[in-house]
C-alpha positions as CSV (number, residue, x, y, z in Angstrom):
1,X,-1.9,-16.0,9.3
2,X,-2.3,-13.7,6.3
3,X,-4.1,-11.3,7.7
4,X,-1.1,-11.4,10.4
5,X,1.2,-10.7,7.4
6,X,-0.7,-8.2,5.5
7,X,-1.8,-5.7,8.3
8,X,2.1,-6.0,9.6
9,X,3.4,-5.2,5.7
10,X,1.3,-2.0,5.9
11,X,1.7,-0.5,8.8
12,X,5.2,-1.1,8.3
13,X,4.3,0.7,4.5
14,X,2.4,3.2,6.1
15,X,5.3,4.2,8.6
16,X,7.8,4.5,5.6
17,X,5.7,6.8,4.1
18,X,5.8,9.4,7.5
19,X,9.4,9.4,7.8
20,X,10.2,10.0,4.1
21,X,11.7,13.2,3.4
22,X,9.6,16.3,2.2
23,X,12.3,16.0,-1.3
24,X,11.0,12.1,-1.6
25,X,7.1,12.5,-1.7
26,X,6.1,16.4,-2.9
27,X,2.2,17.5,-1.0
28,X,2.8,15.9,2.5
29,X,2.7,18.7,5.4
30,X,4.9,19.0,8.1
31,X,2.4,18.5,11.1
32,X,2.7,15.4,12.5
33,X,-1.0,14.5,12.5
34,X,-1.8,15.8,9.1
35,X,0.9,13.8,7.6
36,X,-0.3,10.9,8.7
37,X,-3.9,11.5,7.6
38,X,-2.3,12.7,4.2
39,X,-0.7,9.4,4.3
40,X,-3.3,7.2,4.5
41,X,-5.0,9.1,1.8
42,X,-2.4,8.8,-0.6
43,X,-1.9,4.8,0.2
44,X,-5.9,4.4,-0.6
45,X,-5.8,6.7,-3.7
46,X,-3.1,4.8,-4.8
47,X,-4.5,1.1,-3.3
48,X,-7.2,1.7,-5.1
49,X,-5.5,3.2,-8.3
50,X,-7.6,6.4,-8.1
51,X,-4.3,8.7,-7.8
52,X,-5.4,12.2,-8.1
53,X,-1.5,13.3,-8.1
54,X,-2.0,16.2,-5.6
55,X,0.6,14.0,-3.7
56,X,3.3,12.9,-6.0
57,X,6.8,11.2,-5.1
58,X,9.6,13.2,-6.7
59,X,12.8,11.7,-5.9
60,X,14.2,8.7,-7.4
61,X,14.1,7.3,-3.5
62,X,10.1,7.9,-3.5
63,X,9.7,6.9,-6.5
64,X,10.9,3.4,-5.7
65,X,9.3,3.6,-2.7
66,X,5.7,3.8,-4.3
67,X,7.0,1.4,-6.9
68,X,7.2,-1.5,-4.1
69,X,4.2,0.1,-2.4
70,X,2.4,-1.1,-5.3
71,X,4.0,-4.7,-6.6
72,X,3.7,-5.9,-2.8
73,X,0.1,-4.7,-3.0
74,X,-0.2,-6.3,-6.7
75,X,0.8,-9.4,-5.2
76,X,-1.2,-9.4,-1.7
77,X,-4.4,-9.0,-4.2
78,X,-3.1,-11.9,-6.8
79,X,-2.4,-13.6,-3.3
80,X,-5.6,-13.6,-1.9
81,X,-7.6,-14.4,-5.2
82,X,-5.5,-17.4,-5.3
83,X,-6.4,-18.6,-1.9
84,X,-9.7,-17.8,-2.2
85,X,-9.8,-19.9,-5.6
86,X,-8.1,-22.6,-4.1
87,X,-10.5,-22.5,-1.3
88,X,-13.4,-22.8,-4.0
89,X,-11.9,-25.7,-5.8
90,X,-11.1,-27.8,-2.4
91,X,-15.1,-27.4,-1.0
92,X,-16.5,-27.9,-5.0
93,X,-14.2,-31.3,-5.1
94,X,-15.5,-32.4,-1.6
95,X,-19.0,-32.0,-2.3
């Protein structure tokens, strides 16, 4: 079910990031493909807090934007640890 939730949350992430505006997020290109490559690149740099700021939001809009971006990735991890945890404790307790 989480895995459900998670892939919908960022494709749905990943399809807010294409239509923003060129004012929102400055270093996306125009093509169509290339943008969504550029995409993708910027939601792993930033996933995986490497950020090498050669694509930066600008606008108070994008700005926000990549501020959810990252709590609702901050709390899929925490999520998912927690689960996992649980899982741990639950097969340690029935052994």
């Amino acid at each position: 079910m989480w895995t459900k939730f998670i892939l919908f949350n960022i494709i749905f992430i990943l399809f807010l990031f294409y239509w923003a505006t060129d004012d929102d997020i400055k270093g996306l290109p125009k093509e169509s493909f290339s943008r969504l490559v550029s995409i993708i690149y910027f939601t792993v740099t930033t996933l995986t807090t490497t950020g090498y700021g050669d694509i930066t939001p600008v606008s108070t809009s994008g700005q926000l934007l990549v501020t959810g971006y990252m709590l609702f990735i901050f709390y899929l991890i925490i999520n998912q640890v927690s689960i996992y945890r649980n899982t741990g404790l639950n097969n340690a307790l029935q052994e």
